[in-house]
C-alpha atoms as one frame of an Amber mdcrd trajectory, in Angstrom:
protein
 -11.064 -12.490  -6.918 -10.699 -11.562  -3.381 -12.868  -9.175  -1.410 -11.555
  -7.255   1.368 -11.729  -9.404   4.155 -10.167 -12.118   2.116  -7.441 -10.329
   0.602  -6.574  -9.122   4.101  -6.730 -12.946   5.651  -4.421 -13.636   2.528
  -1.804 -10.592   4.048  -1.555 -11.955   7.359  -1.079 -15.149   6.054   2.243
 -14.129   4.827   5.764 -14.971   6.948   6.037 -12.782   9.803   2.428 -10.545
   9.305   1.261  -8.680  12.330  -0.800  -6.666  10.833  -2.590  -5.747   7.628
  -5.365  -3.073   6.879  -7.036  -1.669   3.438  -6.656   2.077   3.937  -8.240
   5.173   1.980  -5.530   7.815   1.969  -7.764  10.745   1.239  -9.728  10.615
   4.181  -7.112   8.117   6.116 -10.100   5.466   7.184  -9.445   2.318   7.218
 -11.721   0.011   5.026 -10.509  -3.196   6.458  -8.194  -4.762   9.281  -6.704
  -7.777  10.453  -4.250  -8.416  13.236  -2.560  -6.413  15.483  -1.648  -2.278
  14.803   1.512  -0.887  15.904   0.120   1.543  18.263  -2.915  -0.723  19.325
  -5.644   1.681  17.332  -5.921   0.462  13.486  -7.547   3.720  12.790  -5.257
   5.946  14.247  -2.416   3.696  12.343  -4.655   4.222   8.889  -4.775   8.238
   9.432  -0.798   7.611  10.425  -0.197   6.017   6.992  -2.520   7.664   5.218
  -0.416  10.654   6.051   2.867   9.030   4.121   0.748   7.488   1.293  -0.952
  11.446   0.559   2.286  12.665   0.791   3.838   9.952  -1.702   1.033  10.025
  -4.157   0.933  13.599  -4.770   4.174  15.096  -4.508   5.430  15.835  -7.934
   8.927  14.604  -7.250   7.900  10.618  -6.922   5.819  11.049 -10.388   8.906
  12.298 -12.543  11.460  10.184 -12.444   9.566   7.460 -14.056   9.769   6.383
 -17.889   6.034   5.324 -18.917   8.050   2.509 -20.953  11.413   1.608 -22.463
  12.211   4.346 -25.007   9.767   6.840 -24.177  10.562  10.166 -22.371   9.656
  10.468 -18.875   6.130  11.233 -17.222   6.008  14.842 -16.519   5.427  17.044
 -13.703   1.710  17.445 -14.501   0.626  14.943 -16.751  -2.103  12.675 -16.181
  -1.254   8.774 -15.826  -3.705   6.006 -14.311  -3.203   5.742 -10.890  -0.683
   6.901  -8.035   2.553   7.263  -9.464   4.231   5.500  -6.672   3.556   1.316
  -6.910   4.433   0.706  -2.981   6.303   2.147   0.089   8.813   0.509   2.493
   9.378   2.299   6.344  11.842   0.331   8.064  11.927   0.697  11.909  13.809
  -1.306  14.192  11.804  -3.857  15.092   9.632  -4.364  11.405   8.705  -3.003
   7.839   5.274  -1.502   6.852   4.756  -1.359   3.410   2.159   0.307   1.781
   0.906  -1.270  -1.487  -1.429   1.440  -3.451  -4.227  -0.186  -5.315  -5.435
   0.716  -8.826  -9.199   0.767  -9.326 -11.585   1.023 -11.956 -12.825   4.377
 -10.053 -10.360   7.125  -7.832  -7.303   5.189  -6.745  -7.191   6.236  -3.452
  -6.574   3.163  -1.351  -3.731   1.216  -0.113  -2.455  -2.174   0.910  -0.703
  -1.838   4.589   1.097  -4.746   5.443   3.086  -4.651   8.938   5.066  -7.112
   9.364   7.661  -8.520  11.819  11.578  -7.666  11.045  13.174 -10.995  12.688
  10.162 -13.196  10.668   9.137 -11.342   7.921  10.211 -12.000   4.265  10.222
  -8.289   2.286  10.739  -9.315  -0.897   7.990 -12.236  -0.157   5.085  -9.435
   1.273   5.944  -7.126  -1.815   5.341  -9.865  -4.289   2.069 -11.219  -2.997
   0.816  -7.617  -1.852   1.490  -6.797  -5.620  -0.796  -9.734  -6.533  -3.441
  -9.277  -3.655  -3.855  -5.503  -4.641  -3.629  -6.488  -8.750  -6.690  -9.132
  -7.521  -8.417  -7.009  -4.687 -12.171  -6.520  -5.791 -13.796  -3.260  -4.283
 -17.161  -2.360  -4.279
């Protein structure tokens, strides 16, 4: 199981990766980094995506929509589930896509996978798939 530094080699090993950090989105520090950043500062890019990821994670409208499983109702507004309700986010900008891959831990899950990659050389579906995997694997502590 990979530690940070590993998991985040493993990111920018991926088709296109510019940039990849391990972010805590309640205080918006970044735990980890590798590459380049989009504005040249990774910790002013992990407050900037900590930002969306807060925003994602605790607005009540991204936790209701889902069903918990097939035939069972719908989480509520309120009700306690493991982890942020939201798996991953995409932000597409013209020249590449971050996405944000939230990470479940045994403690509060309050970290995310950011991935930047490169729009002309990056693979989406690819980065989604193995950030899935890195943050299912990702050992903290």
């Amino acid at each position: 199981m990979p530690g940070i530094d590993e998991c985040l080699s493993e990111a920018m090993s991926l088709p296109g990766a510019r940039g990849a950090s391990l972010v805590d989105w309640t205080s918006g520090l970044a735990l980890g980094t590798a590459g380049e950043s989009p504005v040249g500062d990774h910790e002013t890019t992990a407050a900037e995506t900590a930002e969306l990821a807060r925003a994602a994670a605790e607005y009540d409208s991204f936790a209701t929509t889902e069903a918990k499983q097939v035939g069972e109702p719908p989480v509520q507004a309120g009700e306690l589930t493991k982890g942020p309700p939201v798996e991953d986010l995409i932000v597409t900008t013209r020249g590449g896509y971050h996405v944000l891959r939230f990470v479940e831990t045994a403690f509060d899950s309050s970290v995310f996978l950011h991935l930047w990659l490169d729009r002309d050389t990056g693979n989406l579906a690819l980065a989604r798939i193995r950030l899935r995997d890195l943050a299912e694997r990702l050992v903290l502590g």
